[in-house]
C-alpha positions as CSV (number, residue, x, y, z in Angstrom):
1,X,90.5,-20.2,130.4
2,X,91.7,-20.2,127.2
3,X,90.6,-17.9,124.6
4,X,87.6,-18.1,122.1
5,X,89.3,-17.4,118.9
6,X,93.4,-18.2,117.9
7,X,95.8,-15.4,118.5
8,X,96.5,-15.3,114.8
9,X,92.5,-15.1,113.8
10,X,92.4,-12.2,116.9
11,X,95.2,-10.1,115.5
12,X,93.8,-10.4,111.4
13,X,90.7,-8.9,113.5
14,X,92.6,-6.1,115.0
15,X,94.1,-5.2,111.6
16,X,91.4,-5.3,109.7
17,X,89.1,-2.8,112.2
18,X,92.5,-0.4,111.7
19,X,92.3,-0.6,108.1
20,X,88.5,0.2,108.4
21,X,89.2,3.2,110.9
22,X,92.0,4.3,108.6
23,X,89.2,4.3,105.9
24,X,87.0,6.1,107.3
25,X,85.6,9.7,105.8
26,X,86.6,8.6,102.4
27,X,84.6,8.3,98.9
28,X,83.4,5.1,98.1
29,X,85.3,3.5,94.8
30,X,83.4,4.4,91.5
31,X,82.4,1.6,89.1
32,X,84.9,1.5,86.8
33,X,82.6,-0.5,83.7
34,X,80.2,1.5,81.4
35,X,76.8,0.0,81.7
36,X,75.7,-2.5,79.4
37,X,73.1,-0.4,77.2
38,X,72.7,-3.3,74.4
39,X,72.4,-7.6,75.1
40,X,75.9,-7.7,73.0
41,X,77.7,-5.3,75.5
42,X,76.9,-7.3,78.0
43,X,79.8,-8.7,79.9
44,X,81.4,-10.3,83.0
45,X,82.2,-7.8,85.3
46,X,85.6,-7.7,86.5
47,X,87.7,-5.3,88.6
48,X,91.0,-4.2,86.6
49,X,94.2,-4.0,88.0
50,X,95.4,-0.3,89.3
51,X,96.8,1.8,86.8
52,X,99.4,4.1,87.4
53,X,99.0,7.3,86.1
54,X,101.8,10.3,85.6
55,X,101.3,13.0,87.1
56,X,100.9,16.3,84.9
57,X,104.3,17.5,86.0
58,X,105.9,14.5,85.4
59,X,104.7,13.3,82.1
60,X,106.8,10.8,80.3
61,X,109.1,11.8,77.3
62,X,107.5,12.1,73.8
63,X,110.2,9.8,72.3
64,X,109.2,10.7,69.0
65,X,112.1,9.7,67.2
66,X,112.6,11.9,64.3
67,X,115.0,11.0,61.7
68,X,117.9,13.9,61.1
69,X,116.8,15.9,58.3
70,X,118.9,15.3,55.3
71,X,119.6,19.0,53.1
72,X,120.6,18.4,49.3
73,X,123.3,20.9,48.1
74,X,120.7,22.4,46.0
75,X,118.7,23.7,48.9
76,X,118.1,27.4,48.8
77,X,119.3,29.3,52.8
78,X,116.6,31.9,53.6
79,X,116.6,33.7,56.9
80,X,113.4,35.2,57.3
81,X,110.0,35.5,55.7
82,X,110.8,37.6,52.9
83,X,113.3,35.8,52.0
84,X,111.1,32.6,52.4
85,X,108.4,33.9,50.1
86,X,110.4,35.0,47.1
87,X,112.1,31.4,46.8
88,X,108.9,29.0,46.7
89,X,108.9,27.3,43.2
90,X,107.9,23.8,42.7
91,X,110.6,21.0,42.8
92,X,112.4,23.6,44.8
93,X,114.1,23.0,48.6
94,X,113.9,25.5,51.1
95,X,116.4,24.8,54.5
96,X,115.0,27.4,56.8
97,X,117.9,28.9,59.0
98,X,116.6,28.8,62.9
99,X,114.6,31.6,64.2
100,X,110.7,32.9,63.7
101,X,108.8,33.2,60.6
102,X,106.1,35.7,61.3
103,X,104.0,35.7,57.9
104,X,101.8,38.8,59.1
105,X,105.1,40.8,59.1
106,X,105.7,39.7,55.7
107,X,106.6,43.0,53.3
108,X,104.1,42.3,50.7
109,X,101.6,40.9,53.4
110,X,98.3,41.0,52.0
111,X,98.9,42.6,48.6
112,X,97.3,41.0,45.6
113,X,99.2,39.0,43.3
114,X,98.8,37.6,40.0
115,X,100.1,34.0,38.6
116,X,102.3,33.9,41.7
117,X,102.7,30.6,43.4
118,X,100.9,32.0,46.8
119,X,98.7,34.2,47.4
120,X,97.1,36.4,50.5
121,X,93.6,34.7,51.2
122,X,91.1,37.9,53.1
123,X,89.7,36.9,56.4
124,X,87.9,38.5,59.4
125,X,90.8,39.9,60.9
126,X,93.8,39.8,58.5
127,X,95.0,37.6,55.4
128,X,96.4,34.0,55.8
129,X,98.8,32.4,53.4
130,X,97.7,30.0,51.1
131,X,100.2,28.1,48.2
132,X,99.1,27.1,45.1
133,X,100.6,25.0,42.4
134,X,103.9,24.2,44.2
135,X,104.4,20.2,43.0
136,X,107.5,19.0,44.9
137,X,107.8,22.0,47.1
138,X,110.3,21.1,50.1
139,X,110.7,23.5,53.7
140,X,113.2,21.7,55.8
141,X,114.6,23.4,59.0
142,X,117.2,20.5,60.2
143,X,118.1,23.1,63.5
144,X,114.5,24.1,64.0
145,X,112.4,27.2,63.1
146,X,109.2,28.5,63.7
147,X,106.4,29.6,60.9
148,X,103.8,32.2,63.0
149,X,101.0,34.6,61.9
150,X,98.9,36.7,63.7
151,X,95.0,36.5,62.4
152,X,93.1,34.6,64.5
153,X,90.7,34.0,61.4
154,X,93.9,32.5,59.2
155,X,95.4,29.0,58.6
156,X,99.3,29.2,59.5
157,X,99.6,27.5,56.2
158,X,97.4,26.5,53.4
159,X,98.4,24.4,50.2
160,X,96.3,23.7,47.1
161,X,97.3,21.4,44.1
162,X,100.6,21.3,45.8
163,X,101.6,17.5,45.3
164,X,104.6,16.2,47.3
165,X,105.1,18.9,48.9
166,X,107.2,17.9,52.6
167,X,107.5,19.6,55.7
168,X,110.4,18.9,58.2
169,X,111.6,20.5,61.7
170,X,108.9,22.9,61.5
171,X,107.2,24.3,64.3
172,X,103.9,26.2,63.0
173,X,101.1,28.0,65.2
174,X,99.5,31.1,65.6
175,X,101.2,34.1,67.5
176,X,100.6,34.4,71.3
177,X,97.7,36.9,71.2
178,X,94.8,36.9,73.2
179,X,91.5,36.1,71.3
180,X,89.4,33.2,70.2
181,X,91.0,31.5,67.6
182,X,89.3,30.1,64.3
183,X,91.9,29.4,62.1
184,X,93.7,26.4,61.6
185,X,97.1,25.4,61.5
186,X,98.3,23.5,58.1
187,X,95.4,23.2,55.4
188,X,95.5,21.2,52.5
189,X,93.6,20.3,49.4
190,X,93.8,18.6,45.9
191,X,97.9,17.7,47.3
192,X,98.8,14.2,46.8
193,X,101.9,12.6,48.4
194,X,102.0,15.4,51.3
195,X,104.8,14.6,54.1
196,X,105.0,16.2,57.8
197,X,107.8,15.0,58.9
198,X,109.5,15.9,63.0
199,X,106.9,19.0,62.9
200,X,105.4,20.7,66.0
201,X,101.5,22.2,65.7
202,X,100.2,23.7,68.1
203,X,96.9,26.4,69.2
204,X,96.2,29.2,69.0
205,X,94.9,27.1,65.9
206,X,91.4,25.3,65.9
207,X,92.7,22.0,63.9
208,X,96.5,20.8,63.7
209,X,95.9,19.2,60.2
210,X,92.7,19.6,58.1
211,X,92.8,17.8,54.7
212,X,90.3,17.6,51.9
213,X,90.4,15.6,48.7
214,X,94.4,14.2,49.0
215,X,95.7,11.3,48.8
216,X,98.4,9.4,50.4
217,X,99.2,11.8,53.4
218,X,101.8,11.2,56.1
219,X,102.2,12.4,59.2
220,X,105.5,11.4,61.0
221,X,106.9,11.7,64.7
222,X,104.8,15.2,64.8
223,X,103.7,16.7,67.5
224,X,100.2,18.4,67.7
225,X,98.8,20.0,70.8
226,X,96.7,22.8,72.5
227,X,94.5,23.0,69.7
228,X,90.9,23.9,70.5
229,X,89.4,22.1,68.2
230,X,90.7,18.6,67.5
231,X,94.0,17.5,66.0
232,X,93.8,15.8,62.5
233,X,90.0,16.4,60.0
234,X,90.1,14.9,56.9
235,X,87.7,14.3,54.2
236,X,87.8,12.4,51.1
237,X,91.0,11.4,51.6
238,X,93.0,8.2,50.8
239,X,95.9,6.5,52.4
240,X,96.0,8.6,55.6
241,X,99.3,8.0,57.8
242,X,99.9,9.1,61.0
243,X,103.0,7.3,62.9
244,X,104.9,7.9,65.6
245,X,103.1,11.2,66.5
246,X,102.3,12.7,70.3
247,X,99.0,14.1,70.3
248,X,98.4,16.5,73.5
249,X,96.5,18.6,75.6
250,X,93.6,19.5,72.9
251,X,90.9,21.2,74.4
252,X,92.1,21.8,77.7
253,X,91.2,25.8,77.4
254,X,89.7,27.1,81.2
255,X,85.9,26.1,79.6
256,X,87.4,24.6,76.4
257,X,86.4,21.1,75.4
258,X,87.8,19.5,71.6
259,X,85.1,18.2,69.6
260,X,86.5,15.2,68.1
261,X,90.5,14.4,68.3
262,X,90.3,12.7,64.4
263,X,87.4,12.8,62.1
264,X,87.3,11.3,59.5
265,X,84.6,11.3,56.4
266,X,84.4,9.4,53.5
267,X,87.7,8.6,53.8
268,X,89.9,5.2,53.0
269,X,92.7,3.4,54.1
270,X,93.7,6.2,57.2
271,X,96.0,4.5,59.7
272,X,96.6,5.6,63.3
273,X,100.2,4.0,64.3
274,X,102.2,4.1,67.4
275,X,100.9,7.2,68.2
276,X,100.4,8.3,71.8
277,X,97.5,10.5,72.7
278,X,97.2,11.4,75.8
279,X,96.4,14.9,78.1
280,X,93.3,15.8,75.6
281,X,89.6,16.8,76.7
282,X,87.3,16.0,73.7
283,X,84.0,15.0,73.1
284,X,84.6,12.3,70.8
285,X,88.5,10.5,70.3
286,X,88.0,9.2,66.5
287,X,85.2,10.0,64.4
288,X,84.8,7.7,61.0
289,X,81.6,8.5,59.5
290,X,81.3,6.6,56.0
291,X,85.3,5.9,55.9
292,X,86.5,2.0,54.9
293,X,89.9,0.3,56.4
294,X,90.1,2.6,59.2
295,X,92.5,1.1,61.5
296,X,94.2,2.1,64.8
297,X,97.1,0.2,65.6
298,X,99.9,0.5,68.9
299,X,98.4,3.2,70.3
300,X,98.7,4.2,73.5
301,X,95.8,6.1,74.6
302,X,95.8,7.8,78.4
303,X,94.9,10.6,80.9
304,X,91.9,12.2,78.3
305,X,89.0,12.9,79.3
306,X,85.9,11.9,76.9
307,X,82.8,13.4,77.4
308,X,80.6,11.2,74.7
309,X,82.7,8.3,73.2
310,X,85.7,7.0,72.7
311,X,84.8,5.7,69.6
312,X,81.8,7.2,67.4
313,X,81.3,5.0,64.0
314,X,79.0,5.5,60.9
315,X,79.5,3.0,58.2
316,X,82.1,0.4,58.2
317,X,84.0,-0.8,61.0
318,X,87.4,0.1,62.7
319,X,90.3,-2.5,62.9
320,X,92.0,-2.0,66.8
321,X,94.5,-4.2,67.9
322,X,97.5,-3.6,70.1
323,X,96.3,-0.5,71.9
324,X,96.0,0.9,75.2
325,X,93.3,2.3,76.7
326,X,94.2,3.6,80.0
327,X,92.1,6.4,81.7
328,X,92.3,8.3,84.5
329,X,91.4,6.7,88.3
330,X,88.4,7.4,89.6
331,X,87.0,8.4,86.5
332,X,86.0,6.1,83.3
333,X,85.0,7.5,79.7
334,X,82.9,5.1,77.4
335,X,83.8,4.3,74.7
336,X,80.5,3.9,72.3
337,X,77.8,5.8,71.7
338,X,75.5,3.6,72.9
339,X,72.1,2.9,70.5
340,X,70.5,0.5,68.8
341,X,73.0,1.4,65.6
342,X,76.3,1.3,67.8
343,X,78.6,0.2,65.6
344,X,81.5,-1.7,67.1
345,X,85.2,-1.9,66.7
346,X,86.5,-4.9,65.1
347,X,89.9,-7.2,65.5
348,X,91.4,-8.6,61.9
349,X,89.1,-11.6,62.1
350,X,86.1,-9.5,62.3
351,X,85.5,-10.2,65.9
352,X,83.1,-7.0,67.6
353,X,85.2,-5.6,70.3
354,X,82.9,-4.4,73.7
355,X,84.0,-1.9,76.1
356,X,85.3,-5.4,77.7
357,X,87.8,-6.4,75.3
358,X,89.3,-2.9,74.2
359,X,90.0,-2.0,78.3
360,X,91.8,-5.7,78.8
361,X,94.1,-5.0,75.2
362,X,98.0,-4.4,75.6
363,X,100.0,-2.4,74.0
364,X,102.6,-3.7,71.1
365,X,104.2,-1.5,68.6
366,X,102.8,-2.5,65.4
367,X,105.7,-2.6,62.7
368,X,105.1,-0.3,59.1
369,X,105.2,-3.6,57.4
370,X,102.3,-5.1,59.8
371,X,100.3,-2.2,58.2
372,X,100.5,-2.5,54.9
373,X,99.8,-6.4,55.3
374,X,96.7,-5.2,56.9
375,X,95.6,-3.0,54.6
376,X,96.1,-5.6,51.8
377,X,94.0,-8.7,53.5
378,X,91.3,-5.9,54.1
379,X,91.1,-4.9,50.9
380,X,87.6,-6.1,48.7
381,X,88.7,-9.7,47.3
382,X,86.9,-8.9,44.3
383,X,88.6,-8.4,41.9
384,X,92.1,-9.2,42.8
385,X,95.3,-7.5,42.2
386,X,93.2,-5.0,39.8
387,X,92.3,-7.4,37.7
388,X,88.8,-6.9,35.8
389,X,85.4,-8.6,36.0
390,X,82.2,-8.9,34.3
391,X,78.6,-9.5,36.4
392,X,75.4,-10.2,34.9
393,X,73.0,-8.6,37.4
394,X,68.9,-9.3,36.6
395,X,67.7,-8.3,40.1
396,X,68.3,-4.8,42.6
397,X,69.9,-6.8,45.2
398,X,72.4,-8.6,42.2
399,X,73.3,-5.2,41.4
400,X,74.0,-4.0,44.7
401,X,75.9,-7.3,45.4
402,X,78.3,-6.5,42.3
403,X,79.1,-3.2,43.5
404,X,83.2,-2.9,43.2
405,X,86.2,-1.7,41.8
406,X,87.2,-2.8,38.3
407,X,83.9,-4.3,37.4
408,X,81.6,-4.2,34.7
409,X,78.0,-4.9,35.9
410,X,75.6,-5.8,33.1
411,X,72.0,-5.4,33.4
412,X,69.3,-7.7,31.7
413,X,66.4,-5.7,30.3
414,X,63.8,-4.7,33.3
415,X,62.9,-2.7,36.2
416,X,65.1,-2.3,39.2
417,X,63.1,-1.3,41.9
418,X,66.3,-0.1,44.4
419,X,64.0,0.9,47.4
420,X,62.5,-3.3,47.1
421,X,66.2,-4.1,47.7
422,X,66.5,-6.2,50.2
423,X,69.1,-4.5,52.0
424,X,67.4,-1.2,51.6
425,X,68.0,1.0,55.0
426,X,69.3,-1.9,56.6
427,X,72.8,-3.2,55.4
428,X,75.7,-1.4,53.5
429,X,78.4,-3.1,51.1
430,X,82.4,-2.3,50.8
431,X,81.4,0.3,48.3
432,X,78.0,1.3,49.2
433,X,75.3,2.4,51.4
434,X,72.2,3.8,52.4
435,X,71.4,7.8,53.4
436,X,68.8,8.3,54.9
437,X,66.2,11.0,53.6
438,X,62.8,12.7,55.0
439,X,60.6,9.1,53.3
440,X,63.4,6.8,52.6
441,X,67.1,6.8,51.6
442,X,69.2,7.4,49.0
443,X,71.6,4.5,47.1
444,X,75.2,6.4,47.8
445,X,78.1,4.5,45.6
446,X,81.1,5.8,47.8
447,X,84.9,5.4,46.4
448,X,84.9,2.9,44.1
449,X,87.0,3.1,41.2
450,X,86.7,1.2,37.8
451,X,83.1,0.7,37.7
452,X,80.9,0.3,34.9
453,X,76.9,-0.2,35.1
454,X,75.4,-1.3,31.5
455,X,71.6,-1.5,30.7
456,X,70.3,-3.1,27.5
457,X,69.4,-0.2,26.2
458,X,68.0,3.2,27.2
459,X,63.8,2.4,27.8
460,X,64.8,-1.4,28.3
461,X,66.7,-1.0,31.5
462,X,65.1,0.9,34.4
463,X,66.6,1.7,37.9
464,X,64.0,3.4,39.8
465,X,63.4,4.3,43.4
466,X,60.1,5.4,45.6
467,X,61.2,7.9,47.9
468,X,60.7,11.2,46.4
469,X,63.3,13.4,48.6
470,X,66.1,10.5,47.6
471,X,68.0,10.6,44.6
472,X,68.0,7.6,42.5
473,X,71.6,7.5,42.5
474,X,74.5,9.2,44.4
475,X,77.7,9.0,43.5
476,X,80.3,10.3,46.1
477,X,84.1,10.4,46.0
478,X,84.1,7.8,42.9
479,X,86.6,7.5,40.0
480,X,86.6,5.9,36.7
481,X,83.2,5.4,36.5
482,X,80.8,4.9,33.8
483,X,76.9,4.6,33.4
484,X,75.8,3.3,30.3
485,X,72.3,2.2,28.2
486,X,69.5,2.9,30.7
487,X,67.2,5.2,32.2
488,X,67.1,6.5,35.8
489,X,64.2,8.0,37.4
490,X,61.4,7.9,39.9
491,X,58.6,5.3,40.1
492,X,55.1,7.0,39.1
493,X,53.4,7.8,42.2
494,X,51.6,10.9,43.2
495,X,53.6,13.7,45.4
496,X,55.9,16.6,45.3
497,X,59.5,15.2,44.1
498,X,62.6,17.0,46.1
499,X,65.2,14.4,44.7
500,X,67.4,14.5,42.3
501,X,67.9,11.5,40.0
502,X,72.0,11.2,39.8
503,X,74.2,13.2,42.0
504,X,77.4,13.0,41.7
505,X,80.3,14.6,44.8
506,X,83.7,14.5,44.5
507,X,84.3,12.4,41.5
508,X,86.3,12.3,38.5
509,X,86.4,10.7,35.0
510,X,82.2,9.4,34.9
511,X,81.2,9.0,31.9
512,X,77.1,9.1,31.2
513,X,76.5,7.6,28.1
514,X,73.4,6.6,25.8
515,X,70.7,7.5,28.9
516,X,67.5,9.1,30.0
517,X,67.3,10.6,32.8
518,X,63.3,11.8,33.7
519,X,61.5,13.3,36.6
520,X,59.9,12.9,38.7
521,X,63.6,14.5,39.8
522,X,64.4,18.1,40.8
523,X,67.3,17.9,38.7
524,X,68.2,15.2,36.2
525,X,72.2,15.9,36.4
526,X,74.3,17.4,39.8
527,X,77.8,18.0,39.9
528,X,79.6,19.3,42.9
529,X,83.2,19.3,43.0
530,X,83.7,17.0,40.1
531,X,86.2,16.9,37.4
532,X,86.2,15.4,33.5
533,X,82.3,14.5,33.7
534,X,80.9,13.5,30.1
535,X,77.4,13.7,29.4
536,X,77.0,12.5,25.9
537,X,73.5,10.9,24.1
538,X,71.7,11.5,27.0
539,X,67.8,12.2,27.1
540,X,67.2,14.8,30.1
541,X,63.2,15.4,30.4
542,X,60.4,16.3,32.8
543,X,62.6,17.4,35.8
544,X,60.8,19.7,37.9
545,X,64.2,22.4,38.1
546,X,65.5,21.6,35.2
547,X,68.0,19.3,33.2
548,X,71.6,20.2,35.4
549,X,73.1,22.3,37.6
550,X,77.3,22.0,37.8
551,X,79.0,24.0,41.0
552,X,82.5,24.2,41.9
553,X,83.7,21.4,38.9
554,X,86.3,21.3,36.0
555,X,85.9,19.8,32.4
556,X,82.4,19.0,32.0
557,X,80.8,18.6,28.8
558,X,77.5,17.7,27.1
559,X,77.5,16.6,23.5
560,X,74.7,15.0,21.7
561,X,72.3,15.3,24.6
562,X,68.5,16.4,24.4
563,X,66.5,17.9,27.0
564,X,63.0,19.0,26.8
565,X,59.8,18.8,28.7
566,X,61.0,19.9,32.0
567,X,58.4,21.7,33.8
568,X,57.8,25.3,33.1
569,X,60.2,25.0,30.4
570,X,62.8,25.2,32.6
571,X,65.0,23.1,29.9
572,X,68.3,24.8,30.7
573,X,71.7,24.2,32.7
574,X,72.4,26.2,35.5
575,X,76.3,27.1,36.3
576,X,78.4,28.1,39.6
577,X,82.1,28.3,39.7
578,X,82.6,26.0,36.7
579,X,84.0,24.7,33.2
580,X,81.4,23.3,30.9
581,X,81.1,22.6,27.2
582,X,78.2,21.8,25.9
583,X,78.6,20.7,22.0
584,X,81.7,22.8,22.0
585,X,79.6,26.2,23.3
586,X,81.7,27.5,26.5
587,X,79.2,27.8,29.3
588,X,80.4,30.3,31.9
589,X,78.5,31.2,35.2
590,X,74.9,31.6,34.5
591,X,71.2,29.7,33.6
592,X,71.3,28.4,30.2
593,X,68.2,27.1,28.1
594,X,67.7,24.7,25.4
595,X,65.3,23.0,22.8
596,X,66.2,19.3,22.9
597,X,69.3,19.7,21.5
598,X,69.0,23.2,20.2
599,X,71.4,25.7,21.9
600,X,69.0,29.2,23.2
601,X,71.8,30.9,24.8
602,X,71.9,32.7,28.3
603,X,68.9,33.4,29.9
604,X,70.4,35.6,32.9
């Protein structure tokens, strides 16, 4: 008789009933695609191709590539930390021979100085170094060296208003001790033009880089690991580079979990560039809340594990292209927070980018050039090449519209109701956007530069709001800007007022000329962590706290102003941590009151 089935179609059989014993006992494949939580994440499923993952003891090379380190002949040799410390100046090169810088064993460690360019900053458990004034300041160590210090509450390093200064061959982190650790490893603030370049930072140390109002910062085939917290923070900052780098094993403490790899807030222009991240355990991998022309480009992204997203975005979108996303096998991290405000990724044409799209992308290195052509075609087209322009604007939403660098908005005669906007709570320009407050939201100008808003006189040109725990206006990380001609307050109705009418954070050179500014408003006038702010002809009445308060800012002055009628007479200035003139009368810390323009002296 011959038989039912083909020999060939008998032994496939046989095989596959092998392959299925063979199978037995073992865990059924996970799904390997986040579910679709919104209709536009919705996509055709599709099972990716393996990917083969190192192993932890065989993990490939870091191939960071740093360049030889180049010493000038008029470098200054030191050979340990006293040494070190006596020979910072600005302009000045240090070429650190190799060995370990322990700043805690320092011989003056901790001892007060005065007009020195560093000083020993008091914490919890010890004092951390901290540099000051040092424009141009070069450490080089071409054969290697190590910068330690014991306190667990210290920054390794910490540089104000130190502009250029460079970094190169260093290795910096805390000493080996056991104990939680809270400090970081380099800190900077108010330093433009900052290079690491070939560095090492590692944990103990809760941040590798933590920045705060610089500009144009580099980061360059540096290493960053072990930290507990996440690897670069930054805020305010502009023109953010980091290229070529290896960041690694972040948060992978016995319970230890990083928060968020790179954060980023109100930021512009940072730039993630052939870097490879890879080993980390974080909650979040990039974090840009309120930061423009974010971009992450040739990245190669593997082996971390990501508790909440991959990606977690307030405000504008981040440019991706040329990455890869590769994870570990059987388990899959999301990459969005998913919600009805997700905000997506985006390629340079604008395209949204699902989990879909980033998961199929292939690595390419992205070439320097590449960058900066990016950055230039995603720059606001309007104006060009800073070249100046004039809007009229007879409407809230025209106003909004005009809102960019090197323009002069003018403003017809009228109300401008900026809570009847349109685009109130729902969409957000280049430059600004809407925060959101107990009964409404707040207009928030963020980082333009050049602007000028003129009314047609103050009384003839109104800009109002509703909400009474928003300010009318909030200025944040702006330069160059100037309000002129009009008056700024609340609209009339009944309730207890909580915001202020213009706040102002982070800005320098605003000018306030020839306005009123009336309650309802707690305060007419806040400054925090401004510099060169002139109030000048400025009516300042019926604020429920009183006319201004000025913390933490430099070169503020009020000249011709008046301010009455604010309730319970509380016509006065307060004053925290700040410079301010008002018609030539020095105004140190303190609660100052006035008569219109008549001066009444400290009240404190």
């Amino acid at each position: 008789m011959k038989p039912r089935f083909p020999l060939r179609a008998l032994t496939a059989l046989l095989l596959a009933a092998l392959v299925l014993l063979a199978g037995c006992g073992s865990e059924p494949a996970p799904a390997v695609s986040d579910p679709p939580a919104a209709a536009q994440e919705s996509a055709p499923s599709y099972t990716p191709e393996p990917i083969v993952t190192p192993s932890p003891t065989e993990q490939p090379p870091l191939a960071l590539g740093a360049p030889p380190i180049s010493v000038p002949a008029d470098a200054v040799t030191v050979t340990n930390v006293d040494e070190l410390l006596e020979a910072l100046a600005p302009g000045r090169t240090l070429c650190l021979e190799p060995g370990t810088y322990d700043l805690s064993a320092a011989a003056n460690y901790g001892e007060a100085r005065a007009n020195g360019s560093y000083a020993w900053e008091t914490v919890y458990d010890g004092y951390g170094l901290v540099l000051s004034g040092l424009e141009g300041l070069s450490i080089l160590a071409p054969e290697g060296a190590e910068l330690v210090t014991q306190p667990r509450y210290a920054n390794v390093l910490r540089a104000e208003n130190c502009p250029g200064l460079t970094l190169a061959g260093l290795t910096l982190g805390h000493t080996p001790e056991p104990g939680i650790c809270t400090g970081g490893v380099v800190s900077l603030s108010l330093s433009d033009g900052v290079t690491l370049e070939g560095c090492r930072l590692y944990g103990c140390g809760m941040l590798g880089v933590e920045a705060e109002n610089c500009a144009s910062l580099t980061l360059s085939c540096t290493e960053i690991y072990d930290c507990s917290y996440g690897a670069v923070r930054c805020t305010q900052c502009r023109d953010l580079l980091v290229s070529d780098c290896a960041v690694h094993d972040c948060g992978v403490g016995e319970d230890d979990w990083c928060w968020t790899l790179f954060e980023l807030a109100y930021c512009r222009g940072a730039a993630l560039l052939n870097t490879r991240i890879f080993g980390n355990r974080c909650m979040q991998l990039l974090h840009s809340y309120r930061s423009a022309g974010t971009m992450m480009l040739g990245c190669e992204v593997e082996r971390n594990e990501v508790r909440e997203a991959v990606f977690d975005i307030s405000g504008p979108s981040v440019l991706v292209e040329d990455c890869a996303f590769r994870r570990p096998i059987p388990s899959a991290y999301p990459f969005y927070i998913k919600g009805s405000g997700t905000v997506y990724t985006q390629d340079r044409e604008g395209t949204e980018l699902l989990s879909y799209d980033l998961r199929r992308m292939e690595y390419a290195r992205v070439e320097p050039s590449e960058l900066e052509e990016l950055r230039a075609e995603t720059e606001d087209s309007a104006p060009l090449n800073g070249e100046e322009r004039t809007v009229h604007a007879a409407t809230a939403d025209e106003l909004l519209a005009a809102i960019a660098p090197n323009t002069t908005i003018l403003l017809d005669a009228g109300e401008y109701v900026l809570s009847d906007a349109a685009s109130y709570k729902l969409t957000e320009g280049a430059y600004y956007y809407w925060e959101s407050c107990y009964d409404g939201a707040t207009l928030v100008i963020d980082g333009v530069e050049n602007l000028r808003i003129v009314g047609a006189g103050r009384g003839e040109t109104r800009l109002v709001t509703a909400p009474r725990y928003a300010a009318v206006i909030y200025l944040r990380n702006c330069e160059n800007v100037s309000l002129e001609e009009l008056t700024a307050g609340h609209t009339p109705e009944q309730g207890f007022c909580s915001g202020n009418v213009l706040s102002l954070f982070g800005c320098g050179n605003v000018t306030v000329s020839g306005c009123g500014l009336f309650g309802c408003g707690v305060w007419g006038l806040e400054l925090m962590n401004c510099e060169e702010v002139e109030i000048r002809d400025t009516e300042i009445y019926e604020c429920s706290a009183g006319a201004a308060c000025v913390y933490d800012s430099a070169a503020v002055s009020f000249s011709g102003c008046s301010i009455h009628d604010c309730d319970e007479g509380l016509n006065g200035i307060q004053v925290s941590g700040s410079r301010v003139l008002f018609d030539l009368q020095s105004l140190s810390d303190g609660w100052y009151l006035f008569d219109h323009s008549v001066f009444l002296g400290r009240a404190d």
